[in-house]
N, C-alpha and C positions, 0 to 999 in steps of 0.2 A: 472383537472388542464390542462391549455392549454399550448401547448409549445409558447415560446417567441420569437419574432423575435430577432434575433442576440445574439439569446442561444449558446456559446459554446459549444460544443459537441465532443463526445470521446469514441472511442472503445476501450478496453485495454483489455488485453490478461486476467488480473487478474479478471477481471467481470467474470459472469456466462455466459452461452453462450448464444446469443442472445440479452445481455443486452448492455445500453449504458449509459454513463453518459453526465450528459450536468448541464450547471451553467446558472443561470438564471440571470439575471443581476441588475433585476428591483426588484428581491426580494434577491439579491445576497447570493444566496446557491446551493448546490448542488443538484440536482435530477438523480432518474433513472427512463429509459425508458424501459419495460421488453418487447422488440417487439415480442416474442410469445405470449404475450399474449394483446399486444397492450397499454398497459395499464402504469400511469406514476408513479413511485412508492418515495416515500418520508418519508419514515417508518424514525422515530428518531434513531433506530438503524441501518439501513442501510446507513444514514446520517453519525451517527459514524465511521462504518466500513469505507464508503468513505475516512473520518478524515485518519483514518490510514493509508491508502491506499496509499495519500497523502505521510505521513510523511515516509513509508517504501521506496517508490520512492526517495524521498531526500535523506533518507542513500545510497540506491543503487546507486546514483551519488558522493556520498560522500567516498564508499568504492570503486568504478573504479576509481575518484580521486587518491586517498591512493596509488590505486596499480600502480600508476604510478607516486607517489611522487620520489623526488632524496631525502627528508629531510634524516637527519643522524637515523641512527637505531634508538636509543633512544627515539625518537619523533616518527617514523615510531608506533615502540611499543604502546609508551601513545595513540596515535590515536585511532589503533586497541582494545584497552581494551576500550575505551571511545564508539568507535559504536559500536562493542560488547555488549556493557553493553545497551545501547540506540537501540539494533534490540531485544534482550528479552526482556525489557519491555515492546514495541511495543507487539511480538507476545505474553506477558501476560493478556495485555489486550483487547487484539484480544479475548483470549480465556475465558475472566472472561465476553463474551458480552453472556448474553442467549439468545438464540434464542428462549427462548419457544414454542418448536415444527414447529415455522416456518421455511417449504424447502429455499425460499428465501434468509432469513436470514441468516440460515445455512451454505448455499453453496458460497452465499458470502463474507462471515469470514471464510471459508475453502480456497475460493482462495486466499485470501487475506494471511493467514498464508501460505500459500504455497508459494507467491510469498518472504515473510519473511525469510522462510526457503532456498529460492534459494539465497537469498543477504546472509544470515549467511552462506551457503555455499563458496560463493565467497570468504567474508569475512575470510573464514577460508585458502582459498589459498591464501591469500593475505599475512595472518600470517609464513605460509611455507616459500613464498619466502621470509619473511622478516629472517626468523630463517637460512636460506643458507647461 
């Protein structure tokens, strides 16, 4: 696969190291670049994980939102159980992708949960200061 001129492109903490992703336009999807080993990768699971990858990003702006909402507790609360409920599912089906036996694959549904696990973290002090 050849890269595309005026391919979006993106390093993000949550890839594996060395990797990149980029959007292609002209076939508009997502791709990875593995630049260790030069090579451009498009596995359907790795496609997925990106998916997630994606929508765990959008709660993470959605829970720094939150914690800086003024709405009334009440509402504050409903929020909070609603991306609560909507960051497990995400990390469940993080975890129901098999990698079978690929490192690749693996490691990038590991960061990916990782990065899951840092938003439900947030997510959970966000809970704290709402319970003050």
């Amino acid at each position: 696969m050849s890269l595309q001129q005026g391919a979006a492109s993106r390093n993000d903490a949550s890839l594996p190291q060395g990797w990149e992703m980029r959007y292609d336009p002209d076939r508009r999807r997502m791709f990875y670049i593995d630049h260790n080993t030069k090579t451009p990768k498009t596995s359907g699971k790795l496609q997925e994980i990106a998916e997630h990858s994606r929508r765990i990003r959008d709660l993470n702006r959605k829970v720094l939102s939150l914690s800086q909402s003024q709405l009334p507790k009440s509402q504050l609360q409903k929020q909070f159980l609603e991306l609560n409920e909507l960051i497990t599912r995400e990390m469940l089906r993080l975890d129901g992708i098999d990698s079978g036996g690929n490192k690749e694959i693996r490691n990038a549904r590991k960061a990916i949960i990782q990065e899951a696990q840092k938003v439900a973290k947030q997510l959970d002090d966000v809970k704290v200061a709402i319970q003050s």
